[in-house]
N, C-alpha and C positions, 0 to 999 in steps of 0.2 A: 352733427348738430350740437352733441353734447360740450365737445372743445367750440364750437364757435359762440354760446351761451356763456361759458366761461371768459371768453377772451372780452365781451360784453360786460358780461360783472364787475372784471377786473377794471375796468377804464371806468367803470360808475364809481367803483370803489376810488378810484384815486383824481378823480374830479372832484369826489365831495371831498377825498381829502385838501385839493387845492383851493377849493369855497372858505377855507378854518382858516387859510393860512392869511388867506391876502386880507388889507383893510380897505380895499379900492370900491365902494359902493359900486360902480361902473361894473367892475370884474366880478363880485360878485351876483350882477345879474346877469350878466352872459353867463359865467360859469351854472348858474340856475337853472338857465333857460334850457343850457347844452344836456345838463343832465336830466332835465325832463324829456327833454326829444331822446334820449338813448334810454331811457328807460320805457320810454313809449313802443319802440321798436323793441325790445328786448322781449315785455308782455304779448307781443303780438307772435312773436318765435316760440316763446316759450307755453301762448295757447294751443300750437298747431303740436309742440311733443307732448304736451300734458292728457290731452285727447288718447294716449295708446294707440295712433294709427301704426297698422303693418308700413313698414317700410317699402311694398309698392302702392300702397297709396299715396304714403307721406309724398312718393315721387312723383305725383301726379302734376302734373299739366297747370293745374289751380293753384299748388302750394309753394310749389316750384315759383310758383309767378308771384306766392308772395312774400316767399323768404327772398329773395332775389330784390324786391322792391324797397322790404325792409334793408336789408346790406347795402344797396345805391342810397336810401335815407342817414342810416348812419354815416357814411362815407361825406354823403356833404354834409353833413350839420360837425364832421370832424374837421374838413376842411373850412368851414366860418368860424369853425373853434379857433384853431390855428392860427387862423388872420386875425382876429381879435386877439389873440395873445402876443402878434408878434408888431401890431398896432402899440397896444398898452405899453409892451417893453420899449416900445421906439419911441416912447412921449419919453420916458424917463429917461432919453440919452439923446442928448441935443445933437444936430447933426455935425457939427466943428468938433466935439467931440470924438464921435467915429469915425470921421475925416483922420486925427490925430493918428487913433489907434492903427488907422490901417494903414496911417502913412510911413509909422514906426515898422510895421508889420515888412511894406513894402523895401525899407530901405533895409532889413534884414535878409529878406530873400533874394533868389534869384531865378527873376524872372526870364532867363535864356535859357533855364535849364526844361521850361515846359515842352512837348511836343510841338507847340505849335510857333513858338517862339521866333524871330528873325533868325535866330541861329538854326534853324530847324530846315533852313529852306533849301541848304543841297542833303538833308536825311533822304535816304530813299526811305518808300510805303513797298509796299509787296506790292508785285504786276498782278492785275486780277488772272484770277486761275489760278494764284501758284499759292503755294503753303496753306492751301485750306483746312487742310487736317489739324495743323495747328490752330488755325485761327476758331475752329470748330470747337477744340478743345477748349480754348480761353472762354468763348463765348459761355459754353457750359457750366465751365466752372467758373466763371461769376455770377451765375443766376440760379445755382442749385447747390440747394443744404451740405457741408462738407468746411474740410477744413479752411480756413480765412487765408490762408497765407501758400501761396505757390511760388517756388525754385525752377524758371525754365534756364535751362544750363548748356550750353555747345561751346565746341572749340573756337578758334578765332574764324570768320570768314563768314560761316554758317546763315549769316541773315536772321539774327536774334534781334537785331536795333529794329530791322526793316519791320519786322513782325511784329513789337509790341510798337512800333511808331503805326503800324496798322490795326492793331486792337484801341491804341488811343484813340485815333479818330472813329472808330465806330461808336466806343464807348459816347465819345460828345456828342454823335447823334442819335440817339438813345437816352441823353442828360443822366448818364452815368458814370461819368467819370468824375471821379473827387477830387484828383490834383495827378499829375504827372512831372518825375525827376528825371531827368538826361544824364548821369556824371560822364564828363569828357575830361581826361589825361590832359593836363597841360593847360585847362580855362584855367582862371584865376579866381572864378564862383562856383563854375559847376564841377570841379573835382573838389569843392568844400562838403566836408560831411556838413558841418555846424551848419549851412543852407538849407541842409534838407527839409527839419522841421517847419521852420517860416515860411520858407516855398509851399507846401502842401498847405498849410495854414492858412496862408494869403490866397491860396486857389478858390479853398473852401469859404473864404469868407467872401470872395469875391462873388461867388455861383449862390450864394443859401442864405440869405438875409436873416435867417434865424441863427448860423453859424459868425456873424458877422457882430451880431448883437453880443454874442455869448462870449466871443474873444474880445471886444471892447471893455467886455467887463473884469476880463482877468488883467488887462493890459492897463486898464485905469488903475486897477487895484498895485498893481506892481511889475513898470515894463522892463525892470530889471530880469522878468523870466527869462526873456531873451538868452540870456547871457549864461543864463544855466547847462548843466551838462545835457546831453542828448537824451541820454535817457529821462531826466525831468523836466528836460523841453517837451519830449514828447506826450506826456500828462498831463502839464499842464496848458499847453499850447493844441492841443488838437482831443489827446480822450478828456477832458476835461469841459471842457465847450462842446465836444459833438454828443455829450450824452447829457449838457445842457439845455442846447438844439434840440433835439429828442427827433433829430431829421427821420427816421425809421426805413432811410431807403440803402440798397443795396448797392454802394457808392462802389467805385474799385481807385486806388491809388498804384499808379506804376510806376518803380523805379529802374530806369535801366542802366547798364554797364557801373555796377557796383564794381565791379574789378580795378573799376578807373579814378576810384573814390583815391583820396592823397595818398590815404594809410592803411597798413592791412587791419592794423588794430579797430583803427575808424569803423572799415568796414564789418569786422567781428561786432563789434558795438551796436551796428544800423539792426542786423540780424537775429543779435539776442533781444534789443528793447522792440523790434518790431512781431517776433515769433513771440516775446514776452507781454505784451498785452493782448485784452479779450475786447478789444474794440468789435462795435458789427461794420467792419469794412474789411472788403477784400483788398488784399495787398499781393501784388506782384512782383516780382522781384527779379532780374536776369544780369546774368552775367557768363563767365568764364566759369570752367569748375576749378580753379585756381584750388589748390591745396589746403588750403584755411579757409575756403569759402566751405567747402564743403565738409571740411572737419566740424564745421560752427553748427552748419543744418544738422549734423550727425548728433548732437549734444542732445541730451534727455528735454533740455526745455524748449526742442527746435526741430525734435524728430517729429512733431504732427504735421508739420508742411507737409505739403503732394511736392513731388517733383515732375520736373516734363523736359525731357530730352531731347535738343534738337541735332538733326541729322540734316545732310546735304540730300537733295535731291536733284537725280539728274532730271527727270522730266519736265520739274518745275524751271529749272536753269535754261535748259531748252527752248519753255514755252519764255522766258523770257527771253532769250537771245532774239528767235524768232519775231518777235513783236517790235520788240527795241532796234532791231538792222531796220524793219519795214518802215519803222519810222523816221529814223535817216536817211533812209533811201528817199520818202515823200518829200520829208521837210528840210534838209540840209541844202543848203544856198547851188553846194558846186555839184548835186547829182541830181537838178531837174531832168538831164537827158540819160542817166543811168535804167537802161532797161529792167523790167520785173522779172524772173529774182533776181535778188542781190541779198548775201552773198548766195550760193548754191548751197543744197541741201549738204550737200559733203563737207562745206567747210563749216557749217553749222556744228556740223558733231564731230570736229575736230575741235573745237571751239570745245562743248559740254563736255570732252572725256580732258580735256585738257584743266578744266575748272577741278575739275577730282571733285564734285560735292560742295566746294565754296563758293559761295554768292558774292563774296569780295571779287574773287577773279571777272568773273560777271560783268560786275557793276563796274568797274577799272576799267574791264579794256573796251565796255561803252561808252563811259566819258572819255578817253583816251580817243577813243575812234569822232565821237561826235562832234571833237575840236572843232569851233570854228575857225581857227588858224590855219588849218592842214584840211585836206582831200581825206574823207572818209574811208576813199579807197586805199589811198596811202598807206593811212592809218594803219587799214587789217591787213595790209601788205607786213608793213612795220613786225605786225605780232606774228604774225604766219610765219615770215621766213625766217624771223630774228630769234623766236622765241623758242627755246628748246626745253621744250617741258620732260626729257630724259635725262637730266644731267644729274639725280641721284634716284635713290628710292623712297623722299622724302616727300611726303602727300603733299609739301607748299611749295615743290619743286617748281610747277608753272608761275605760281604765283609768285615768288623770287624771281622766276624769268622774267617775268611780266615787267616786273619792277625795275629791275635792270635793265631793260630794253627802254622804258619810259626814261629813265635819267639819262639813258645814255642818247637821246634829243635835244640834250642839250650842248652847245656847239663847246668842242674845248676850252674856247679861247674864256669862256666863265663856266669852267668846273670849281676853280680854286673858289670863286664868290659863292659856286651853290651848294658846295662842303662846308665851309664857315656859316651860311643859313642853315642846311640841315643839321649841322652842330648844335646852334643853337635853340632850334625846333627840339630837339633830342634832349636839350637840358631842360625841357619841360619851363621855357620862359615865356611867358606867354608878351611878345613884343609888336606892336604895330609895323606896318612896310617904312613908314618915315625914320621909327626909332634901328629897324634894324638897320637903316645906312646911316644912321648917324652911329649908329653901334659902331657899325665896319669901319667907319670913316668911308664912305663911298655915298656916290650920287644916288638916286632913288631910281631912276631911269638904267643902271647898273641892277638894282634887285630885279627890278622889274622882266629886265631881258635875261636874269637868270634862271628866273621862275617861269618863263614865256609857256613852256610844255608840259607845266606839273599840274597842272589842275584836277588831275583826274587821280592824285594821290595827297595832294595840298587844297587847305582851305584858304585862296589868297582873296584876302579883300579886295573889291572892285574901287576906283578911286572915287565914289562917291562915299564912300565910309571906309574915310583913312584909318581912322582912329580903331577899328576891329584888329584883334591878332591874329599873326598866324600861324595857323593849327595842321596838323595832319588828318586826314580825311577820316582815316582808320584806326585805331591801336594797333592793329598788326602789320601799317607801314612802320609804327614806332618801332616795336618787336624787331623788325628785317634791318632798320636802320644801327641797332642798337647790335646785333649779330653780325660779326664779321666773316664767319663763313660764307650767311647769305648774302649780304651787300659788297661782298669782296672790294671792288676799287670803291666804291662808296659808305663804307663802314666808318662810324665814329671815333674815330682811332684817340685815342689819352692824347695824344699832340693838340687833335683837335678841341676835346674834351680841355685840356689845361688852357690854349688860347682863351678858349670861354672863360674861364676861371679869371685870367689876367684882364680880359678886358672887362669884366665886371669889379674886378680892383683899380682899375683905371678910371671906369665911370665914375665911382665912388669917392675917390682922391681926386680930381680935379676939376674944379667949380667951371671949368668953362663949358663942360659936358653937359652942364644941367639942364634938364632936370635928370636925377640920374636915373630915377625911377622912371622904368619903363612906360609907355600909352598902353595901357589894356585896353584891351576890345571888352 
């Protein structure tokens, strides 16, 4: 009782101080009003300890019902505070004005880097049932006192994206999430570090009207912040406004695949000015434990993170394979007359011991199988008998296989066109389907019957949205493409690599190519 009398004082104490400040007749009678109703409740708390009752009295039935009465009274005469303060601020800012702000705000962010984004829509979520132990942990740790800032960290495969794309959506429903960062290898916004700030910025202003108001007001003052280094983006564009806000809720912001940020410097940067301020928001953070990433969290000003390590799981692999064949088996066009089960228990767990642990593998040779192009049955025929998951003793041995058996779908006769694509997928250019045949000099109906069978490793735009790039599904197709051991006939070879090179000197040098600058999605 003694801290909750205190926590009461303090809020009288600095009501009256905001009664001195303002000159708004108006506000200073709410602000009047506010402090008499908390000071009314206060008296009434502080007659039931001033009494010396024993502490099982105090607990009684009676008092109990009217400390509890008085806390719901303060709570709403906090919440009509609130609205009258964020009324008062929204007279003094016209609404063209914050139009303005956020619209500066918007054409600095990026908006496909959020979870929910149109670019989000082939992310997988985690199959319910599976990784709850993590999902457990996250939950805890953003609702319980400890440090602000967590490092979840796995090798490539593991189902780190899936899992904080599955914490995002809880957090939205719950109305706790503050803003959420995607960086993808090779986008042209969302491997931008300098996006980050704005993005989480614009999230925040978008959901919190009192956040919305507070960056209007830094943004009118000078939207040259913009423009500033990350680290003084980040103060003044977000701790700056949200401790103007005085939002007081327990927001979380998640950023994933920092690995995939442009620069590693970049990235070193996101992690000191993020572990370097005392915001009250939880921030999330996932990536690879790439060498530098981890050296960063090791630093004195970054050792307070928690860390949380993900590990593959075969059973949760399982319960996915399990549910994802059943539902191929139900819904897929060419197996209405496929008898139940499908596939047999046996090849199920030929399937999960072949994953080794990665939910890449997983997730691959489901889309891979749930092609609507090809017989599902084919499909797992395809990986079964093709796929040799003993050709080293390298834990992405299957998944190399895997991979190798998918490109090798494609018919010869456009190998040579789907080498110069994965070329220039590899040089991280983020190009639309029309621009890469005008790249190639080749018809678009050529890309398109290159790419016929990659979908379940390529992100290929549908022709209703030419103008999107296209991306690799994973980082660690990039990874396999980029390693010649593992992509053996399909590896990025310097030939291929210098092609790319000339024809971006070609684009550049003659005006009939124009525009030479690539359509990004």
């Amino acid at each position: 009782m003694r801290t909750l009398l205190n926590n009461i004082s303090r809020q009288l104490n600095s009501v009256n101080a905001a009664s001195s400040l303002t000159t708004s007749i108006e506000s200073k009678q709410w602000i009047r009003e506010f402090s008499e109703n908390l000071k009314r409740e206060f008296d009434i708390i502080s007659a039931i300890r001033e009494k010396g009752i024993p502490n099982q009295i105090l607990k009684s039935d009676d008092n109990v019902k009217v400390i509890e009465e008085a806390i719901r009274n303060i709570d709403d005469h906090f919440k009509a505070f609130l609205l009258n303060l964020i009324i008062a601020m929204d007279r003094k800012l016209d609404h063209a004005t914050v139009a303005a702000a956020i619209q500066i705000l918007h054409a600095a962010a990026s908006t496909e880097a959020s979870y929910n984004s149109g670019d989000s829509y082939d992310r997988p979520s985690c199959h319910p049932r599976t990784r709850t132990e993590y999902l457990s942990f996250l939950e805890t740790w953003s609702c319980e006192p400890g440090p602000g800032i967590l490092w979840m960290y796995g090798p490539a495969g593991t189902g780190k994206s899936s899992i904080a794309q599955t914490f995002c959506t809880q957090l939205h429903g719950e109305c706790r999430l503050g803003a959420s960062f995607f960086f993808k290898r090779g986008h042209v916004s969302r491997e931008n570090a300098l996006k980050l700030v704005p993005t989480v910025a614009y999230h925040l202003a978008i959901a919190y009207p009192e956040f919305k108001i507070a960056i209007t007001q830094v943004l009118g003052r000078d939207p040259s912040k913009l423009d500033q280094t990350l680290q003084m983006q980040f103060q003044s564009l977000i701790i700056d406004p949200y401790e103007t806000a005085n939002l007081g809720l327990p927001l979380v912001v998640v950023i994933d695949g920092l690995d995939e940020c442009e620069r590693e410097d970049f990235q070193q940067e996101i992690i000191r000015t993020l572990a370097g301020s005392q915001l009250p928001l939880r921030l999330l953070i996932v990536s690879r434990p790439e060498p530098h990433i981890r050296d960063t969290f090791e630093e004195p000003s970054s050792k307070h993170a928690s860390l949380l390590e993900i590990h593959g799981s075969q059973d949760d692999i399982r319960t996915y394979f399990v549910a994802r064949l059943e539902n191929i088996r139900a819904t897929h066009k060419s197996m209405h007359l496929t008898p139940s089960p499908w596939p047999h228990t046996a090849i199920i767990e030929q399937l999960v011991r072949r994953s080794s642990g990665h939910f890449i593998y997983a997730s691959t040779v489901i889309k891979f199988i749930e092609d609507e192009d090809t017989s599902p049955i084919d499909g797992l025929e395809i990986v079964l008998d093709k796929t040799n998951a003993h050709d080293s003793g390298s834990p992405l041995a299957a998944l190399d296989s895997l991979y190798l058996q998918i490109l090798n779908t494609v018919p010869p006769a456009n190998r040579f066109t789907l080498l110069r694509i994965l070329s220039i997928v590899a040089a991280r250019l983020s190009f639309s389907l029309p621009y890469v045949a005008r790249f190639m000099n080749i018809r678009i109906d050529q890309v398109h019957r290159a790419l016929r069978r990659l979908h379940s490793v390529l992100e290929i735009p549908v022709p209703e949205y030419p103008n999107l790039s296209l991306l690799v599904q994973s980082a660690s197709f990039m990874d396999f493409l980029n390693d010649p051991v593992r992509s053996k006939d399909f590896a990025i070879t310097e030939d291929l690599q210098h092609w790319v090179t000339l024809s971006m000197a070609r684009c550049y040098s003659e005006p009939h190519l124009s525009p030479c600058d690539p359509i990004l999605g």
